[in-house]
C-alpha positions as CSV (number, residue, x, y, z in Angstrom):
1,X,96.2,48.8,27.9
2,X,98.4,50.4,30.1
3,X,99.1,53.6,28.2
4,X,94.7,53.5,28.0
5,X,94.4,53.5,31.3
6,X,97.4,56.3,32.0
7,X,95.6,58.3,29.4
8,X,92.2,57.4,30.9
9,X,90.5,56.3,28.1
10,X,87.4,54.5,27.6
11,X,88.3,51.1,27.4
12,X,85.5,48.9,26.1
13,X,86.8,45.4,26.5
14,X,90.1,43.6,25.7
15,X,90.5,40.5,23.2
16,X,92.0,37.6,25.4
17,X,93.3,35.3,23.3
18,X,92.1,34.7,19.2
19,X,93.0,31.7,16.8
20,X,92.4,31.2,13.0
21,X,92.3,28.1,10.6
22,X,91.4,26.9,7.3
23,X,89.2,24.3,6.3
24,X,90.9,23.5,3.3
25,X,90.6,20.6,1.9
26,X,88.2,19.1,4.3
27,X,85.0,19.7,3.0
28,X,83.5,20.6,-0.8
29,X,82.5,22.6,-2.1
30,X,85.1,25.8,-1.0
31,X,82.0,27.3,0.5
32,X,80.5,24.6,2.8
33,X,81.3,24.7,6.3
34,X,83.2,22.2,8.3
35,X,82.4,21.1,11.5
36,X,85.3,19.1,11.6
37,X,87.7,22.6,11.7
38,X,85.1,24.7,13.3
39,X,85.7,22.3,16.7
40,X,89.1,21.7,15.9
41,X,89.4,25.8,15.9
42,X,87.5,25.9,19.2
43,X,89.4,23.3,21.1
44,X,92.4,25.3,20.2
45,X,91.0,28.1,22.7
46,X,88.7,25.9,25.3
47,X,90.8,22.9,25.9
48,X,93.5,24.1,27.9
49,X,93.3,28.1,27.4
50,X,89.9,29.3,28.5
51,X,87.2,27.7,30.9
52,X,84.2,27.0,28.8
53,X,82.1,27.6,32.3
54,X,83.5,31.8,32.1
55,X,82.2,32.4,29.0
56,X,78.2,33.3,29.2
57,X,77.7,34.9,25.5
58,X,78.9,33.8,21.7
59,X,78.0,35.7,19.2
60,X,77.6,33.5,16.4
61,X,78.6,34.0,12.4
62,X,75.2,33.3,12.5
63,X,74.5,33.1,8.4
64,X,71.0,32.2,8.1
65,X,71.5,29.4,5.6
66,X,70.0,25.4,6.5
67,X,73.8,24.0,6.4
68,X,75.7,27.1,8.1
69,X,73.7,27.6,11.7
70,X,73.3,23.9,12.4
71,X,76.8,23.5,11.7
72,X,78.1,25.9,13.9
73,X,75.2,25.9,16.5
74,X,76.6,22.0,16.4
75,X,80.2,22.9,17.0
76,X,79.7,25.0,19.4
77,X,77.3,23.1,22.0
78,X,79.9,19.8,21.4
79,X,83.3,22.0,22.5
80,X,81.6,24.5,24.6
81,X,78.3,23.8,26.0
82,X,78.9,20.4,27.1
83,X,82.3,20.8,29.1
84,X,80.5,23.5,31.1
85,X,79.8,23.0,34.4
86,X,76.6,22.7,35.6
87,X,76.5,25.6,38.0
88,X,76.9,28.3,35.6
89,X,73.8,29.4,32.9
90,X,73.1,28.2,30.0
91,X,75.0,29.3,27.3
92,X,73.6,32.0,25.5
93,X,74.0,32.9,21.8
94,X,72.6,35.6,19.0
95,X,74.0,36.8,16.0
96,X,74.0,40.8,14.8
97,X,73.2,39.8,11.4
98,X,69.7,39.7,12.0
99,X,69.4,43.7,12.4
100,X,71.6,44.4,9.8
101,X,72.6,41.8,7.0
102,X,75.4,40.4,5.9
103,X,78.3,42.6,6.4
104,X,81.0,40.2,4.4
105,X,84.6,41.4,5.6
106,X,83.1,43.7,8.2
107,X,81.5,41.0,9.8
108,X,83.7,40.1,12.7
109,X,84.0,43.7,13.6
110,X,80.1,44.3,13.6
111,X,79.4,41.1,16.0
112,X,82.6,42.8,18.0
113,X,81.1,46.0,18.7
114,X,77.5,44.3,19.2
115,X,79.2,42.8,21.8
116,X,81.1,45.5,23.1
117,X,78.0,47.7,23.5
118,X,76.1,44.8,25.1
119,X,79.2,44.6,27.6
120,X,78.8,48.4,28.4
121,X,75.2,48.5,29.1
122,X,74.6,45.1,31.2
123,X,72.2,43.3,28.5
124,X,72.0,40.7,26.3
125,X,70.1,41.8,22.9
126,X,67.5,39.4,20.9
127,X,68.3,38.0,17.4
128,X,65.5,39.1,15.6
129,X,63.6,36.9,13.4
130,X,64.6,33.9,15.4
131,X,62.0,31.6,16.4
132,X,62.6,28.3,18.4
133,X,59.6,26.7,15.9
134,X,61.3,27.8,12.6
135,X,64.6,27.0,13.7
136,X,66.5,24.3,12.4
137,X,68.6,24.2,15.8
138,X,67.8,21.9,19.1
139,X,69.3,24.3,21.1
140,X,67.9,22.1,23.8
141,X,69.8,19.4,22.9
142,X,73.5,21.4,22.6
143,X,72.3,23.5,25.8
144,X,72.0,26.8,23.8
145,X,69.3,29.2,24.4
146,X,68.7,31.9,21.8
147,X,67.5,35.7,23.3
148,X,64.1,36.5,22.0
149,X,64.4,39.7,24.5
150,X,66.3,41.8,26.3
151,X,67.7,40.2,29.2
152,X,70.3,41.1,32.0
153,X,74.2,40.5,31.4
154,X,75.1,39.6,35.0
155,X,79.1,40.0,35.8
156,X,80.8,37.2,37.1
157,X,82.6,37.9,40.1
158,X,86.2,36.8,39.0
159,X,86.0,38.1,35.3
160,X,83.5,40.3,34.8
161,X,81.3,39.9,31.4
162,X,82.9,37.5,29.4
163,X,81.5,36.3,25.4
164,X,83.1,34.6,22.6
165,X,82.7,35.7,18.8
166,X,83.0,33.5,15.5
167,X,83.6,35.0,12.1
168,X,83.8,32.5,8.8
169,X,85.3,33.5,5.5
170,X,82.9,31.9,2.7
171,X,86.3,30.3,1.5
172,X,86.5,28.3,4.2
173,X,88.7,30.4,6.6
174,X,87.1,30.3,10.6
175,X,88.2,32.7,13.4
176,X,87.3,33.0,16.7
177,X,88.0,35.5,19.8
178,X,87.6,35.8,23.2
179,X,86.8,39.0,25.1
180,X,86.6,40.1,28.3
181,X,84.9,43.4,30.0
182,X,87.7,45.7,31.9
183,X,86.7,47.2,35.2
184,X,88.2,50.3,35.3
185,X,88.5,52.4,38.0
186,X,86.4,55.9,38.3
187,X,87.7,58.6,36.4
188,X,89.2,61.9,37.6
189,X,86.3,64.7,38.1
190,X,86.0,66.0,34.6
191,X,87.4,69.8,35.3
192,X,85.5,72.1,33.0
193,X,88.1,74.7,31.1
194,X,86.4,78.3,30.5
195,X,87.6,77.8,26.9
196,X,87.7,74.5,24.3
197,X,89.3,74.0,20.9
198,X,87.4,72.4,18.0
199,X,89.7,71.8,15.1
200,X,87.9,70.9,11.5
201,X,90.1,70.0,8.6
202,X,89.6,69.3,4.5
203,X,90.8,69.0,1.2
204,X,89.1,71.4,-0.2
205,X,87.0,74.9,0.4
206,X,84.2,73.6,-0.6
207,X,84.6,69.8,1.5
208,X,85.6,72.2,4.8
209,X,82.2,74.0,4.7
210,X,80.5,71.4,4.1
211,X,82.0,69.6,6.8
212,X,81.3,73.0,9.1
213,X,77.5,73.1,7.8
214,X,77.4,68.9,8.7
215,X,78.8,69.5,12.0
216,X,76.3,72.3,13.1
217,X,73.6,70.4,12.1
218,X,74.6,67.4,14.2
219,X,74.6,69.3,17.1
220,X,71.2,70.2,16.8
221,X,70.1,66.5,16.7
222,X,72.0,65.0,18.9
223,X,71.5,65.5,23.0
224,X,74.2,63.2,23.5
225,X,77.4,65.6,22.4
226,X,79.3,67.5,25.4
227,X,81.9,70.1,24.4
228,X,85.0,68.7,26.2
229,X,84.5,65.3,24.1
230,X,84.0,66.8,21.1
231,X,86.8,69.3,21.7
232,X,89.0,66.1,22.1
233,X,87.9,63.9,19.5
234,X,88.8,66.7,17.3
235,X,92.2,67.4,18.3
236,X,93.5,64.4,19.2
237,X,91.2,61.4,17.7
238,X,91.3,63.2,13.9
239,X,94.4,63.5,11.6
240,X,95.1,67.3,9.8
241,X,98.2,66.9,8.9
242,X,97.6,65.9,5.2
243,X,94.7,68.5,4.5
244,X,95.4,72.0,4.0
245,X,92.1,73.4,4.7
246,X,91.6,73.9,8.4
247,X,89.3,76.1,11.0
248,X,89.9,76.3,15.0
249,X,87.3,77.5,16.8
250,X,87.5,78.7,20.2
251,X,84.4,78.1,22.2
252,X,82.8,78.0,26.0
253,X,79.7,76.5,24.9
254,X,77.9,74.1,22.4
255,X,75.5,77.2,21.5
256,X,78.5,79.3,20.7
257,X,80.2,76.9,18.5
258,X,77.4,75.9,16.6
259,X,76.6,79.7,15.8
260,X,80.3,80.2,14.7
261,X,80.3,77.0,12.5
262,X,77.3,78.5,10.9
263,X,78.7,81.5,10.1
264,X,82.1,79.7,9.2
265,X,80.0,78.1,6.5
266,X,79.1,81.0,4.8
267,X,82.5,82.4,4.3
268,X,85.0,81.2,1.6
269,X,87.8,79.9,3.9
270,X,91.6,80.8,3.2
271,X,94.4,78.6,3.2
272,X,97.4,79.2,4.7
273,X,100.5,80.0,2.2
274,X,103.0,78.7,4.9
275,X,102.9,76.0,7.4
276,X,103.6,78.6,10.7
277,X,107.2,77.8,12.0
278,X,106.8,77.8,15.5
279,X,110.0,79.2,18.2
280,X,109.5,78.3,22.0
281,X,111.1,81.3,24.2
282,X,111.4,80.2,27.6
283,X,111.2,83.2,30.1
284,X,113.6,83.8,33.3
285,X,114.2,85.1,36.5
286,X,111.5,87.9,37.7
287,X,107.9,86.8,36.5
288,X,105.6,86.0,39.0
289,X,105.0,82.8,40.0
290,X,102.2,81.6,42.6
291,X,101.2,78.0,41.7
292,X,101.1,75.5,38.9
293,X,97.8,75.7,36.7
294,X,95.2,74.0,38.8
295,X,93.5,73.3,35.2
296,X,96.3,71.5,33.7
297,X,97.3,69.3,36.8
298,X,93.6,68.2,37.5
299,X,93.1,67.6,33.5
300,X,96.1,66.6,31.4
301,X,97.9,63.2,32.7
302,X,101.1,64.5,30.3
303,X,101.8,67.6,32.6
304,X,101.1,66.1,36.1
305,X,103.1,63.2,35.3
306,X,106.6,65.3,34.1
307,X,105.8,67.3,37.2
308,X,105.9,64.5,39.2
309,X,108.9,63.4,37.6
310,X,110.8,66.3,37.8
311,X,110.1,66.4,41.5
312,X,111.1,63.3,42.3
313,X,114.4,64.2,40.4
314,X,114.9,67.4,42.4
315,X,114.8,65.6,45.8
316,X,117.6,63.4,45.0
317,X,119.2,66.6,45.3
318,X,117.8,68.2,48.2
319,X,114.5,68.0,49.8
320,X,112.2,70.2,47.6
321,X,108.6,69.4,47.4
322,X,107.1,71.1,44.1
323,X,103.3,69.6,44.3
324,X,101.1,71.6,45.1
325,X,103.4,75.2,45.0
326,X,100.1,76.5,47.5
327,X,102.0,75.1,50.6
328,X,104.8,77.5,50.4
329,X,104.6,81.0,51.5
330,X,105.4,84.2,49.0
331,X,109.0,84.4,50.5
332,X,109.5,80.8,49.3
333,X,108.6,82.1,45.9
334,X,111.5,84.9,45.7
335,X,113.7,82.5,47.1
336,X,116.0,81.2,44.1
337,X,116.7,77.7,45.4
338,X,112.9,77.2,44.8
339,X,111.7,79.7,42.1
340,X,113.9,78.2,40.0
341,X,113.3,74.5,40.3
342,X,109.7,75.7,40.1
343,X,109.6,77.5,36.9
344,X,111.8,75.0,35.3
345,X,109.3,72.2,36.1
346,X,106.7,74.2,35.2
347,X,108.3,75.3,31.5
348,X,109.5,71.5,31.0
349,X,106.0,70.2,32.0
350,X,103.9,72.9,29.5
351,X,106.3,72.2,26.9
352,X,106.1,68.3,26.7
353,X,102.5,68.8,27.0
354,X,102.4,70.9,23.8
355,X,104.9,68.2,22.2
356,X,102.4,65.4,23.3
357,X,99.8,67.4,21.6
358,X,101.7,67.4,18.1
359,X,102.4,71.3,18.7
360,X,106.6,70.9,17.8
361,X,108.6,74.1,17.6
362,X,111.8,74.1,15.1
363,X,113.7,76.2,17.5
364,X,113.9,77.4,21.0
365,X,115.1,80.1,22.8
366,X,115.8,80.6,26.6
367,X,116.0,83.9,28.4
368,X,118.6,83.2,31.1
369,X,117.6,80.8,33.4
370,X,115.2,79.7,31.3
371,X,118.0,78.3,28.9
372,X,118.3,75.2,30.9
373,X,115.1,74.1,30.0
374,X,114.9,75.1,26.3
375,X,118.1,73.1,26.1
376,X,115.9,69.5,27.5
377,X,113.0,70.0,24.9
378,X,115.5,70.4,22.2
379,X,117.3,67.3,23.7
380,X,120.6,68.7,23.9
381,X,120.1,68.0,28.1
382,X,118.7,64.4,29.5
383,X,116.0,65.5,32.2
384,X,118.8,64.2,34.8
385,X,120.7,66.6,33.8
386,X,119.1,69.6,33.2
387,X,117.7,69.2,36.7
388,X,121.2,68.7,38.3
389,X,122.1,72.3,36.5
390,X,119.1,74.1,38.1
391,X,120.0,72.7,41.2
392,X,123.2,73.8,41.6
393,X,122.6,77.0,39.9
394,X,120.1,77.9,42.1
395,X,121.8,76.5,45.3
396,X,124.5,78.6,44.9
397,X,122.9,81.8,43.4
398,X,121.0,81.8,47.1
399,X,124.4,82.4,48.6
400,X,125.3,85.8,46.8
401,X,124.5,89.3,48.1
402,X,121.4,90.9,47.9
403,X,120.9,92.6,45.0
404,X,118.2,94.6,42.8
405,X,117.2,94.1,39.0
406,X,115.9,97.0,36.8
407,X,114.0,96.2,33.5
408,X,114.2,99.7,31.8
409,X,111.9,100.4,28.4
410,X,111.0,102.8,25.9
411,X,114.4,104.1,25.9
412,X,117.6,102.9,23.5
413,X,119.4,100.7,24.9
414,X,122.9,103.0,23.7
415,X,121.8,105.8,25.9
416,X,120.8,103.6,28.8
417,X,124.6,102.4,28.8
418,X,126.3,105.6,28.8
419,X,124.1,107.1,31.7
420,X,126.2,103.7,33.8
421,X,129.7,105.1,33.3
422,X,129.4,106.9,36.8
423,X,128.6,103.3,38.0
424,X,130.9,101.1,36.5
425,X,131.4,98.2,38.9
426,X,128.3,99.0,40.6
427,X,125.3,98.5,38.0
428,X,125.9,96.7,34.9
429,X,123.3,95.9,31.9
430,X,122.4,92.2,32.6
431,X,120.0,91.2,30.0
432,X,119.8,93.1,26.3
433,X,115.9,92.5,26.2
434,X,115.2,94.4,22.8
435,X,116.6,97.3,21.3
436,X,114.6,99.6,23.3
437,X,114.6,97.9,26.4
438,X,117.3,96.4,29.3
439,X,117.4,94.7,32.5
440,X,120.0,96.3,34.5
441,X,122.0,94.3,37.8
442,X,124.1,95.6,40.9
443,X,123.7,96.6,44.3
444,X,120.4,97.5,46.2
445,X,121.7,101.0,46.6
446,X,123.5,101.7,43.3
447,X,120.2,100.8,41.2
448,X,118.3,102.4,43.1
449,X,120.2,105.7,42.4
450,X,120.2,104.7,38.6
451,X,116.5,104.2,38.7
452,X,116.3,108.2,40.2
453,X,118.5,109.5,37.8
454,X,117.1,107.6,34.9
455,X,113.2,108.5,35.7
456,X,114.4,112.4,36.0
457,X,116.4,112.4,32.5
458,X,113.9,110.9,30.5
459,X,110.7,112.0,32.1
460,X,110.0,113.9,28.9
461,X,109.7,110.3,27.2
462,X,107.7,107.9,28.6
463,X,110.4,105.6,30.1
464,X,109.4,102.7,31.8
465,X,110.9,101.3,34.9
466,X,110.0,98.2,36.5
467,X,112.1,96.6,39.5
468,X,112.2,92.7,39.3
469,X,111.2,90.4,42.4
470,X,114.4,88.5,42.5
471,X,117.0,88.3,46.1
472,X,120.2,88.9,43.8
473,X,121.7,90.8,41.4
474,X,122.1,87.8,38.6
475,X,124.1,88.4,35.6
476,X,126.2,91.0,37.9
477,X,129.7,90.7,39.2
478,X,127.8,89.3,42.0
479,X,127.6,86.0,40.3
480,X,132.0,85.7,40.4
481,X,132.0,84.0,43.3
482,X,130.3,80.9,42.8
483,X,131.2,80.4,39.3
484,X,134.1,77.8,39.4
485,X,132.0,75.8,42.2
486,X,128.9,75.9,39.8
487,X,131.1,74.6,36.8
488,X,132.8,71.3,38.8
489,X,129.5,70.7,39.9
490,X,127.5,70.4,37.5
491,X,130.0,68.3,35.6
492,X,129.8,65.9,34.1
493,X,127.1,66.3,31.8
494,X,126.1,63.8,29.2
495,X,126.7,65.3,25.2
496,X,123.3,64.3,23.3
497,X,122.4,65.4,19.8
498,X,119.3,67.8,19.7
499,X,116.6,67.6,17.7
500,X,116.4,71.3,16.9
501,X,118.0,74.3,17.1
502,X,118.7,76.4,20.3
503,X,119.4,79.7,19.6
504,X,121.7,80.7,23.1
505,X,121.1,84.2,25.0
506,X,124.8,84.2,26.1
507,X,125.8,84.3,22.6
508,X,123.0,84.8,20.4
509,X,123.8,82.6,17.9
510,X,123.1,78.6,17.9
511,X,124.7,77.1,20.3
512,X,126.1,73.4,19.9
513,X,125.7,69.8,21.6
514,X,129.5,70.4,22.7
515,X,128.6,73.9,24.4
516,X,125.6,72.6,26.8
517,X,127.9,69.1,27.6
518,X,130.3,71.7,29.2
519,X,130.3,72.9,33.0
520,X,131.9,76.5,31.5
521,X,129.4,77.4,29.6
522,X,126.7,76.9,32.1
523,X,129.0,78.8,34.1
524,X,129.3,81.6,31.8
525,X,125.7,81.6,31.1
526,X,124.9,82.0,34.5
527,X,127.8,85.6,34.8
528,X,127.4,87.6,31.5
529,X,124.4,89.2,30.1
530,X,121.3,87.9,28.3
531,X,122.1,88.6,24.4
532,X,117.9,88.4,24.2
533,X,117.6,90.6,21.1
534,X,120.6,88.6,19.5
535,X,118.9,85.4,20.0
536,X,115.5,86.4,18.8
537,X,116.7,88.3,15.6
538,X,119.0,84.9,14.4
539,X,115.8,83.0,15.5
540,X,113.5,84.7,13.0
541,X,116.1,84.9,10.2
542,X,115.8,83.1,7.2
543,X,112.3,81.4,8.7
544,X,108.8,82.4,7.1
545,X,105.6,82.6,9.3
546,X,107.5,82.9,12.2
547,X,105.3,82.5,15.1
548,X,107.0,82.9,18.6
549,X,105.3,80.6,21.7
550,X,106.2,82.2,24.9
551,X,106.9,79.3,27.7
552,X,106.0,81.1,31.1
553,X,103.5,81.6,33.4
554,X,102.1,84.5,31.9
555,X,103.0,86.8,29.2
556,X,106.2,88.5,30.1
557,X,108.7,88.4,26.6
558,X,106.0,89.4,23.9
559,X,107.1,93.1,24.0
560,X,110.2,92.6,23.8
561,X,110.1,90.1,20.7
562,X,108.0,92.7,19.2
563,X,110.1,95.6,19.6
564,X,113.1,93.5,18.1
565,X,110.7,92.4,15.5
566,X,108.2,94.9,14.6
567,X,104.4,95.0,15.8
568,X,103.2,92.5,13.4
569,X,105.0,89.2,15.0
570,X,103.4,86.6,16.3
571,X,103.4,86.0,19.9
572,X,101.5,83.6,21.4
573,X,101.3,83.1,25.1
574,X,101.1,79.0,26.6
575,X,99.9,80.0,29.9
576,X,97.5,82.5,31.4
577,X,97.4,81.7,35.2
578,X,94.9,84.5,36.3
579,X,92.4,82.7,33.5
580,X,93.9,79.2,34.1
């Protein structure tokens, strides 16, 4: 019930407390009942377990014959009705089989939902076809009263709604539960996305578009259907794993789904050759952050709680306040003892979302900084952990000079490298983005005489040049000086086993439980250059339907996977924080 409420999920009632027995050989034939074990099963539950006087409702087996109702309409005044106090109401009882038959072994489940829905709306329901002069019951005598109309379920001021249901087997076998109403407190303000996701699934073609037709036709007859539940209920309340037909539908309105399920229908659908393999890149240093997605903290539980979590990690380093990010000013933002613990909870948070959701990469890759969290989802890092790396990383990164970043594009990367010979020890590639493109690191003055020089010698083709907003020159020679403190203090890490592959930007190949345990590799990571295009070529190799899932507040790696890659990869973006 706890994970319910978390989740904040309807909840309709809970089950108290439920007991079973047999009559055996008590009674013959197999298929008479017993009042013997019927009061022997109730005293099991109202002698010492529940207050007779709490419960107002039972929903009776209720079978219509002459021996079965007296029976239990007997057993049921003799344990329960009589050792009520005389304060409360009379007892009332009904049974559901009056509207719709005998259910056999679905009975106990239709008088439990009967109930349920009784619960939920505040009234108690008639038993149709019951009248006091036909009835072979004194209800007055066993202080029962049968509802011949609707009538107000008051709550009780300690317990709420409270009923009791029997259910006999016709061999003899009698249960009985107890349930209880659950107040639950008022939901959060229902924040309405621009954009929902229906997912439909079958086995077949033909079943999917049938199941598309059948869908499109229910929304024209039922008011009662809102887009956000429907979207849900879809996703997360249906299983698609075993059917290989399936159709997402991207919609901002009943209207507009129901027009694209009608047109669905009229299409053959194609299946999918290959189950999409799916690679989370994490981004680094230099996009632009200005605050975590309003729409995901005020309507997913999943990501406000890790962010939560993750902050109350941080600050048992340091005094850093994540929730909300709007508080802090735009200097705060380019200020690396911040930026950093703020994209990492946002990367972390986004990611465990789309794991709670079932979406599960089989590999990750992290570009620089962005490492450190690729490394958690895998499971190579505990949370601790990875948090105590950004940390210190970050602590100590705010303490080198000033520096300037340069993302250069459109050019090769070979002839990018030998226009730096005349600033060797000044300006040095730092990240290898794609084999057309390069992030170069060094002093303030030195790139920006590179940037001059650069935009004059390839002005004839199209180069791009784009300075980063980041303090320092990361990936430099400026990162020398805090590299030993960084490695004994970020030690000593706990060595876990991952549970997928993490392709490493400082060597481009996958990287091993051993390398992320160790404070020289985080060391290491943190000086030479970002082997980008290495680590996205081994990622794609030898995997079919590759589709790449960039981690990051907004798109900032999908031209550079594509330019490793070739146009027609997959690159799908988590986050788009302009849209939310």
């Amino acid at each position: 019930m706890e994970q319910a409420k978390e989740d904040y999920s309807k909840i309709w009632g809970v089950i108290n407390i439920s007991a079973v027995n047999q009559n055996g050989r008590s009674i013959t034939p197999i298929t008479r009942p017993s009042q013997i074990e019927q009061e022997k099963l109730l005293r099991s539950i109202y002698g010492s377990r529940v207050d007779p006087s709490v419960v107002q409702y039972i929903e009776a087996h209720g079978t219509g014959t002459a021996a079965g109702d007296p029976t239990e309409a007997e057993s049921l005044g003799s344990v329960i009705s009589k050792n009520r106090s005389s304060r409360v109401s009379i007892l009332k009882i009904g049974s559901v089989k009056g509207n719709i038959g005998h259910t056999e072994s679905a009975a106990g489940a239709a008088g439990l939902i009967k109930v349920l829905l009784m619960m939920h709306h505040g009234k108690i329901v008639p038993s149709l076809h019951y009248s006091k002069e036909m009835s072979s019951i004194d209800t007055e005598k066993l202080n029962l009263a049968v509802a011949t109309a609707v009538e107000p379920w008051e709550e009780s001021s300690e317990y709420g709604r409270v009923a009791g249901i029997n259910c006999f087997g016709f061999g003899g076998t009698n249960a009985h539960v107890v349930v209880r109403q659950v107040r639950q407190p008022e939901p959060l303000p229902a924040f309405k996305k621009p954009l929902e996701l229906v997912l439909l699934s079958a086995a077949s073609p033909k079943s999917l578009q049938m199941t598309m037709a059948d869908t499109a036709e229910q929304l024209s007859a039922r008011n009662s259907v809102t887009l956000p539940s429907l979207a849900y209920t879809s996703a997360c309340r249906r299983s698609h794993a075993s059917y290989r037909y399936r159709k997402a539908f991207v919609t901002n309105s009943l209207q507009h789904l129901q027009q694209e399920l009608r047109l669905a229908a009229s299409t053959e659908p194609a299946i999918s050759k290959a189950e999409p393999q799916l690679v989370f890149v994490f981004c680094g240093n230099g996009v632009t952050l200005k605050e975590f997605s309003e729409a995901l903290l005020s309507s997913e539980p999943v990501f406000r709680d890790k962010c939560k979590e993750i902050e109350d990690l941080f600050q048992q380093h340091a005094a850093i306040s994540l929730l909300p990010a709007r508080n802090h000013s735009p200097k705060d933002l380019l200020n690396p003892e911040f930026s950093q613990p703020l994209l990492f909870a946002l990367q972390v948070a986004v990611a465990s979302l789309l794991k709670h959701w079932g979406i599960k990469p089989v590999a990750v890759v992290g570009h620089s900084v962005g490492e450190v969290a690729a490394a958690h989802i895998a499971g190579y890092l505990s949370l601790a952990d990875a948090v105590k790396v950004i940390y210190h990383r970050s602590r100590l990164q705010a303490k080198t000079p000033s520096g300037r970043m340069l993302v250069v594009g459109n050019i090769p990367v070979e002839e990018i490298a030998e226009r730096l010979h005349p600033y060797s020890g000044k300006v040095c590639i730092a990240a290898f983005n794609s084999p057309i493109s390069c992030t170069l690191s060094g002093s303030v003055e030195a790139v920006e005489a590179v940037q001059r020089e650069l935009a004059e010698a390839f002005r004839q083709r199209n180069i791009f040049l784009h300075v980063l907003n980041v303090p320092a020159a990361y990936h430099s020679p400026s990162m020398d000086m805090i590299l030993r403190e960084l490695e004994e203090q970020i030690e000593p890490l706990e060595k876990q086993k991952g549970e997928m592959e993490v392709i490493s930007t400082l060597t481009g190949a996958a990287a091993s439980e051993n390398d992320f345990s160790q404070g020289k590799f985080w060391a290491q990571h943190t000086r030479e250059p970002v082997a980008f295009t290495r680590a996205i070529q081994t990622a794609a190799r030898g995997r079919e339907n590759v589709v790449f899932v960039e981690i990051s507040p907004h798109r900032a790696l999908q031209r550079s996977i594509k330019e490793t890659l070739g146009k027609g990869t997959k690159v799908l973006s988590s986050l788009q924080t302009d849209a939310e």
